[in-house]
N, C-alpha and C positions, 0 to 999 in steps of 0.2 A: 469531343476528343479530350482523354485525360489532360489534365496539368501539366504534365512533363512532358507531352510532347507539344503542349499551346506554348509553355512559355522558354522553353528552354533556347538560345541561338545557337545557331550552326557552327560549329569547330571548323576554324578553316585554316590552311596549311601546306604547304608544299605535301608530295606523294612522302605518306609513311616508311621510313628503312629499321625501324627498330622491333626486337620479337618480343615476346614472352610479355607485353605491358610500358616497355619501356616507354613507349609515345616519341620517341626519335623523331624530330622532322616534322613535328605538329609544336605552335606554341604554347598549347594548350595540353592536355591528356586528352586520350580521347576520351568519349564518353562512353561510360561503361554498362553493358545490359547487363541485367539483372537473368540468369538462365539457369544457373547453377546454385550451389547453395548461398543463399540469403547471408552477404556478411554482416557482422557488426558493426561497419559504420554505413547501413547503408541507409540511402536518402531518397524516398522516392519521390522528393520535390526536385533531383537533380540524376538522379539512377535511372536509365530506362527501362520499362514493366512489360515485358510485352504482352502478359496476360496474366490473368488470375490462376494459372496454371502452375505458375515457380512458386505456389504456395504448397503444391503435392508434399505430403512429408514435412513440412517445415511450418506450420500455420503460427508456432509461437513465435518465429523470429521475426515475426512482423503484426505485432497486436493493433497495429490499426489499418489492418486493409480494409475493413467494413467502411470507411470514409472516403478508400481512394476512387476515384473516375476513372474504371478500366475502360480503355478502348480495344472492343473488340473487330476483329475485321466482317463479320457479320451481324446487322443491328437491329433488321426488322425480318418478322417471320415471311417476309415476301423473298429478303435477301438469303436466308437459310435454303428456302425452296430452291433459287436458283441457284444457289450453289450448290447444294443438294443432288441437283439435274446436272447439273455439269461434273463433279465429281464424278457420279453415276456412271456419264457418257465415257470420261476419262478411264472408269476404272474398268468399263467391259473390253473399250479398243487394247486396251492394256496388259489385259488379261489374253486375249487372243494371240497378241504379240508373244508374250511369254510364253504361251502354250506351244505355240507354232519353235520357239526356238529351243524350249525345255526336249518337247519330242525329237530335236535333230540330236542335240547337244543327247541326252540319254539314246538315242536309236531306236526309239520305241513306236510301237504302232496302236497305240492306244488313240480312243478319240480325240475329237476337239471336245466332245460331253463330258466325257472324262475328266480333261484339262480344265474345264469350265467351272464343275464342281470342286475341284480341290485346290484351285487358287483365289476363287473369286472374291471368297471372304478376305485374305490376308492382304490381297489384291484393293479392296474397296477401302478397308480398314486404314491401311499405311498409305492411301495415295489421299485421303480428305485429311487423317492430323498430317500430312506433308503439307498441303496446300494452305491448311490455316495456319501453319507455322512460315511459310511462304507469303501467307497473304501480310503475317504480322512484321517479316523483314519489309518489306515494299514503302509499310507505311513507316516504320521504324527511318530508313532510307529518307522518305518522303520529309520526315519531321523532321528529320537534324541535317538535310542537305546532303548536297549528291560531291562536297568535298571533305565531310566528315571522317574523324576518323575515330572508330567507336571498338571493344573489346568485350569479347563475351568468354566464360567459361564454359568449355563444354568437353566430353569427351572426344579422345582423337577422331581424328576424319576417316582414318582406313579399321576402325573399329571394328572387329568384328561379331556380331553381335551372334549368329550363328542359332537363330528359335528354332525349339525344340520340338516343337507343335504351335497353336494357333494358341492354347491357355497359356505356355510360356512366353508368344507374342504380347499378347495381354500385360502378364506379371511382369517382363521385361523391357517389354516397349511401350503400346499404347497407353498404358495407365506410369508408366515413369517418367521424371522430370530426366533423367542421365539420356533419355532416347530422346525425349522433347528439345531440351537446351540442342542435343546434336544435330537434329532435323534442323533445328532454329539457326546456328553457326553454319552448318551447310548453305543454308538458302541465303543470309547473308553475306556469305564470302562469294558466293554464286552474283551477288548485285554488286559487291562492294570490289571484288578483287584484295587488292595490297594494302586496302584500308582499312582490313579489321586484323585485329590481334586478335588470335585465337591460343587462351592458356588453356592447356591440356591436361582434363581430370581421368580419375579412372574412373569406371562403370563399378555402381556401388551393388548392384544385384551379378552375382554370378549364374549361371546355366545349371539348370536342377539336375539332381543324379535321376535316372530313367526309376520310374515307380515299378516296385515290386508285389509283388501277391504273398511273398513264404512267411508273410508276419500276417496275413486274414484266417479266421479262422474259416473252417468246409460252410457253413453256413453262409459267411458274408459274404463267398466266395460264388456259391450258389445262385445267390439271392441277385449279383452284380452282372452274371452272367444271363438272370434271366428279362433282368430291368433293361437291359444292352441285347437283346436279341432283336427280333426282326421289328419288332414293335417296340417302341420308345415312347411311350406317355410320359412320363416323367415321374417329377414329386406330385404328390395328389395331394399338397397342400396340408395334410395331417399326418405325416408318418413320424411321428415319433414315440411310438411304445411298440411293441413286438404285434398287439391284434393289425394296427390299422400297415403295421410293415408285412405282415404276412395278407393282409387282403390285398395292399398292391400289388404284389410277386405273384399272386393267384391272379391275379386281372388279365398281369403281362402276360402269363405263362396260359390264357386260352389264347387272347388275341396273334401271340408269337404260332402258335398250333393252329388256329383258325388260317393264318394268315399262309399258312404252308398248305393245307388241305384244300383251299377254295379255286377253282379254274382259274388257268392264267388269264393276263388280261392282253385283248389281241392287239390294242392300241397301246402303245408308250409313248408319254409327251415328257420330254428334256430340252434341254437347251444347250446354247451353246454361244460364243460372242463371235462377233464381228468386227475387228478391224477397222479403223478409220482412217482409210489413209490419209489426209488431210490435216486431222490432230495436231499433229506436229505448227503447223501454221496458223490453223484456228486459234490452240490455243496462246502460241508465242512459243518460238524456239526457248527461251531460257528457262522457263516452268517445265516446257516437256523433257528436256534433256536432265532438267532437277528429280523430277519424277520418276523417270529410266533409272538414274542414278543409284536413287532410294534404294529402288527394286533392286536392284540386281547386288548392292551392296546389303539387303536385308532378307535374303530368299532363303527361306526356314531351309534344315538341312535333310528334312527327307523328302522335298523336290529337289533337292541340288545333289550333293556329294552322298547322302545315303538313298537316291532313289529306287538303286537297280535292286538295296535290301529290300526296302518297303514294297516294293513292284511287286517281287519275285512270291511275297510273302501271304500277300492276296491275290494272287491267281491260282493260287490253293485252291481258295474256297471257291463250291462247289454252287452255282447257280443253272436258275433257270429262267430262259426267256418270259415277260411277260410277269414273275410273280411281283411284288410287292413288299416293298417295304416300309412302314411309319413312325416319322423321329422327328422328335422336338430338337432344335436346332443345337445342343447340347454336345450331339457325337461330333461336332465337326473342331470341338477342342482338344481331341485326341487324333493324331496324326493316323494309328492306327486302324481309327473307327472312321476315318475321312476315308482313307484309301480302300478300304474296305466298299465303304457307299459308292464313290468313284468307280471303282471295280464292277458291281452292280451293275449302275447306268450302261459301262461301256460294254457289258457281254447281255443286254437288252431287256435288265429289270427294270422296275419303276418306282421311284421315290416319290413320298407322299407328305410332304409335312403339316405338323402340328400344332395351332396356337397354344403358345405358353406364356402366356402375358398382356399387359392392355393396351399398347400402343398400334397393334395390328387392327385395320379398319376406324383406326381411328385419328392418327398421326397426319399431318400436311405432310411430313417431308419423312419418309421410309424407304430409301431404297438399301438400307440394311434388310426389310424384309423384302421389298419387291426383288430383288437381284441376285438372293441367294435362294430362298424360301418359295416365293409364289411363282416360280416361272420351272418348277418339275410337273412331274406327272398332275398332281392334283395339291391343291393347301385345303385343311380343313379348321374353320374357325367356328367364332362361339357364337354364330347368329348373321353374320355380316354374310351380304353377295358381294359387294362393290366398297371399292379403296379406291378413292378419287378417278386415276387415269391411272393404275396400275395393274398391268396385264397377269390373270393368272384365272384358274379354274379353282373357285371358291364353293366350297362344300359345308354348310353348317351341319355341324356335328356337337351332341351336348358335350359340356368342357369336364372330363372326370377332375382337372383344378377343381372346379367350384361345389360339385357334386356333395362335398362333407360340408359345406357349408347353407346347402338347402333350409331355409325355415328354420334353422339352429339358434337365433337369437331370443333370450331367455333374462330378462332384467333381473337383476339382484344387486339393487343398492343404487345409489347415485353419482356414481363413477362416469365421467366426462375423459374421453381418451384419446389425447391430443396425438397421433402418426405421423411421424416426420417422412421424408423422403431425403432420397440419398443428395448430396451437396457436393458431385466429384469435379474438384479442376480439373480431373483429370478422368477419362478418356472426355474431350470437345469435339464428340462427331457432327455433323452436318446432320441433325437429326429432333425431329421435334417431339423429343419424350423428356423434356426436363434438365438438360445437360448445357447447355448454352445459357448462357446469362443466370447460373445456376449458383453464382457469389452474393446474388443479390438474395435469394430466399430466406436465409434465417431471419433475416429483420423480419420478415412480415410475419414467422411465427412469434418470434418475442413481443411483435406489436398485441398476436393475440392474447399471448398470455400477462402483456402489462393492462390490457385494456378492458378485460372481464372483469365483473363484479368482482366483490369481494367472496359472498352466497359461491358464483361459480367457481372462482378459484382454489374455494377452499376444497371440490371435487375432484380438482385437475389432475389424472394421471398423463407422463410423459414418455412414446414409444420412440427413442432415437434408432435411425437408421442405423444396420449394424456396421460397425467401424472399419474401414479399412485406411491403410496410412494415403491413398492416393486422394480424399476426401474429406470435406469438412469435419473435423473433431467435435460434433454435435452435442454427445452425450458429457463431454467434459464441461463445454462452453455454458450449456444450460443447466449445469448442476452449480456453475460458481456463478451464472445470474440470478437462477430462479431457488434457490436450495430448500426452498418451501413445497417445491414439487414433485413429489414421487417420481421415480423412474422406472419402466419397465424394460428389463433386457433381455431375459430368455425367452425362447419362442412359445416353452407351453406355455410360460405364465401371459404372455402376447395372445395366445390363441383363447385362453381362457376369459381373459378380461373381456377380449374384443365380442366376445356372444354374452357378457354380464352388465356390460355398463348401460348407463343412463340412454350416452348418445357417444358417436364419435368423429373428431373433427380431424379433416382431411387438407392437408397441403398439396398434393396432388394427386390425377386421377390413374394411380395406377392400383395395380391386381387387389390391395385393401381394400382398397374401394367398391369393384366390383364382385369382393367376398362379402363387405357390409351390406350391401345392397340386396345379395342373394340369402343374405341372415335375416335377412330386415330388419338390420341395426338400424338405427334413426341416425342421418351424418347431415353435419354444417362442413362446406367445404370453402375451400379460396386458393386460387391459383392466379397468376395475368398468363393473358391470351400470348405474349411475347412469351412464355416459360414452357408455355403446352400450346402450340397453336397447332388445331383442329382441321382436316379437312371439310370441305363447303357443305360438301354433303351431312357431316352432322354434326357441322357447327347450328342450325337450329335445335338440337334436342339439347345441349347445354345453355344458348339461348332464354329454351324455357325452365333451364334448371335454375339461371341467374332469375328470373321474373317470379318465380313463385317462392324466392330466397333461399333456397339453399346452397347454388355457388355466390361465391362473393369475390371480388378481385383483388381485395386485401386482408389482412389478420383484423386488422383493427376494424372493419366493416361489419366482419363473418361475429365478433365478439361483442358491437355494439348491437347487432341482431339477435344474438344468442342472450344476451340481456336482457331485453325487452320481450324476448318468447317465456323465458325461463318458467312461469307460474303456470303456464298452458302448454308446454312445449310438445307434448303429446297428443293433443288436439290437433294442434297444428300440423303435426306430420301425417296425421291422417286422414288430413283435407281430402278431396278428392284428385286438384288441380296439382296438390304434391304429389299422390301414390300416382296420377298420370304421366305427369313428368318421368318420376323414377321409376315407372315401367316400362316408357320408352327407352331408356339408356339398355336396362335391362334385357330386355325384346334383343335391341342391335349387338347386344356385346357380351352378355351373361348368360347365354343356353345353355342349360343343365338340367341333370338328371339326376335321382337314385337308382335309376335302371338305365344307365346310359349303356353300361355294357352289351345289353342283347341290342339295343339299339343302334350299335356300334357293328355288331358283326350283320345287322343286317343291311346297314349303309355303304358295310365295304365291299357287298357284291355287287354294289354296281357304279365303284367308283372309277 
């Protein structure tokens, strides 16, 4: 448990009568959470922290949180899992609920399928950061006594936040401290009653104007229409000059025509949730009633107040039972392109989704993929059948991601290219791809770059993650420790280094890594099993990656090894027991192709 909540004693007090700070009726102030912005006198030997979250946006006003002991309310990757699983359980009975009153409340006769896919994500998203902001009141509560009387900053209570779509969820809520602090103040006044002071800020992100096309020109207009039709692969990972943008839009534009000419399919598998009616007591009346609340005070407004536009808007479009559609999870951040797929399900198409990333098949705790993604008609990933206990009809299909990156890797000089991964307090899902305990990781890259030779440092290029204000300020931080070490920030000069250098060193195992591997870049990696914890199933193939060295569990381990190879280090990666190792990861997680396309249209006749 941090500091400030071992050492601080309990404020204690007749029942609080004073508003806005005053501390009326306490002989003391109360003690103040830290939720909103970071003041200048503030103390986090005596301020409460409830997480390395109120650092979103504001990382300067507090130059030494790399020291402090945050207490998170989940600590070990057993306890993510199960809240994980329970969130999960929370967020389907929830969704049903919603769906079941959304359909009285609008009049409609649309599915529960329907209902299922156009809430579930906003639905799972807002009901796990509630609960960690809920689990963080309890302990907050817990630490300073249940006579306490404490005050936070946060936006009013009857706010209305009023998302736009599931990407304005995002920009607006999940990845903002003004939605955080609020959840956070809700769930405390939810414990605390008349004992906290709630000063009232305003919401510093306002509601985006609805995006417009009259400023694209016919071409980008074309080209968006055809990346967004029936088939959604996505980015392929190298689009950026006009040949490799024009081979995408020709890829999309058979598969979208394939996918219209091929026999419908006689079976459709969708889903849909279940109700629990129980919930309510399982989990404890005052969480569930916290969580109702959320909702119904956070319900985007083209299921609420504009739904009968959106409805009316895709029952246009013109389907057919049976056909097919395939999308990388993408379209479900346009309101438009949700109701659209929803629309689909419910008049008896079938959705197909597509791995775009590396934590599918390989995550302990996913039910961001299991719940939205694996439980339609079919998922197709990059080699995997099986995700722990996670229900879905798994189809290896080559990855056209990886496909530019086949056998590309081409040495030119002795360039060492450190890739950082993203460092966000902000969005802390219930989720094991790197997000949780994720304040801790710069040290272990600065371990690596104090601890290398001098020979290898003086190689080192640096790829920081690219910047957003919700996340660690990377690129600033290592330019004023390290300023001896190049930076890389645009993506071609990213793409180009990454098929020229020597070798390249990985902090965690995501999509780089599995682009290096299908380059045959040579990588020294280091991650802890608490940052990325693996399911059981191939937790042995990293296993044999730590045994034949090239994962390491710290910076400083992965560099004192990278030392000692350096004069052979090409040797060594061409051991046998290496290229075995890194062809199993490969096998489970990197299937690709230069001809994935014909291979594609002849897998989707009998999907």
């Amino acid at each position: 448990m941090s500091d400030v909540h071992r050492n601080q004693p309990p404020v204690t007090g007749e029942a609080m009568t004073g508003k806005n700070g005053s501390g009326a009726g306490y002989p003391n102030p109360p003690q103040r959470v830290i939720a909103g912005a970071i003041p200048e006198d503030f103390s986090p030997g005596k301020d409460i922290v409830p997480g390395p979250w109120i650092l979103a946006g504001q990382e300067a006003a507090w130059p030494g949180w790399e020291q402090y002991d945050f207490d998170l309310p989940v600590k070990t990757a057993d306890e993510i899992k199960a809240a994980d699983q329970l969130t999960g359980h929370i967020a389907q009975s929830m969704t049903a609920m919603l769906g079941e009153r959304l359909a009285e409340r609008h009049g409609s006769d649309r599915s529960p399928e329907f209902w299922y896919l156009l809430l579930i994500r906003w639905v799972l998203e807002t009901v796990q950061m509630a609960w960690m902001r809920y689990r963080e009141a309890e302990m907050i509560v817990a630490a300073t006594g249940t006579a306490a009387g404490l005050s936070v900053e946060a936006p009013a209570a009857d706010s209305d936040w009023a998302f736009a779509d599931i990407a304005d969820m995002y920009s607006r809520g999940i990845c903002d401290r003004d939605f955080n602090a609020w959840l956070l103040a809700l769930a405390l006044r939810k414990q605390t009653g008349d004992r906290l002071i709630w000063q009232e800020t305003g919401i510093t992100r306002q509601r985006p104007q609805p995006p417009g096309s009259s400023g694209l020109s016919l071409i980008r207009r074309v080209f968006t229409a055809i990346k967004t039709g029936r088939c959604e692969v996505g980015n392929m990972a190298n689009e950026y000059d006009l040949m490799t943008k024009v081979i995408s839009a020709a890829s999309h534009l058979v598969l979208n025509s394939w996918l219209e000419i091929i026999p419908a399919k006689r079976d459709i598998r969708s889903f849909c949730a279940t109700e629990d009616p129980a919930l309510r007591n399982r989990i404890g009346p005052p969480l569930f009633d916290y969580l109702v609340d959320i909702l119904e005070r956070t319900l985007p407004t083209p299921f609420g107040s504009e739904f009968s536009v959106s409805d009316a808007r895709v029952r246009k479009i013109k389907t057919r039972k049976g056909r097919l559609s395939i999308k990388t999870i993408s379209y479900q951040m346009s309101a438009e392109r949700l109701f659209e797929a929803a629309h689909r399900i419910d008049q008896g198409e079938g959705l197909v989704h597509l791995q775009h990333g590396c934590n599918y098949g390989t995550a302990r705790a996913y039910n961001l993929g299991s719940m939205i993604e694996y439980n339609q008609h079919a998922f197709l990933t990059w080699g995997w059948r099986r995700h722990g206990n996670y229900q879905g009809r798994f189809e290896p299909f080559p990855a056209p991601q990886l496909a530019p990156w086949l056998n590309s890797h081409r040495r030119d000089g002795d360039a060492i290219l450190l890739v950082s991964s993203l460092v966000p307090f902000l969005p802390t899902r219930l989720i094991s791809n790197g997000e949780l305990h994720c304040h801790e990781r710069r040290a272990d890259r600065a371990g690596f770059i104090r601890s290398v030779s001098p020979n290898v440092a003086a190689d080192l290029l640096y790829r920081p993650y690219r910047q957003m204000d919700y996340q660690a300020q990377d690129a600033e931080y290592f330019l004023k420790e390290f300023p001896g070490v190049p930076q890389i920030s645009g993506q071609l000069a990213f793409f180009r280094a990454s098929r020229r250098c020597r070798l390249m060193v990985l902090d965690h195992p995501g999509l780089t890594f599995y682009q290096a591997l299908i380059a045959g870049t040579p990588v020294i990696c280091f991650w802890k099993e608490l940052h990325w914890p693996v399911d059981q199933g191939v937790r042995p193939m990293f296993d044999e990656l730590r045994r034949v060295g090239v994962l390491f569990e710290t910076g400083q381990e992965a560099a004192e090894a990278l030392n000692r190879r350096m004069t052979d280090f090409e040797d060594w990666w061409q051991q046998d027991e290496v290229q075995n190792a890194v062809s199993a990861i490969k096998d489970h997680n990197a299937l690709t192709s230069r001809f994935w396309l014909p291979i594609w249209m002849k897998k989707i006749l009998v999907l």
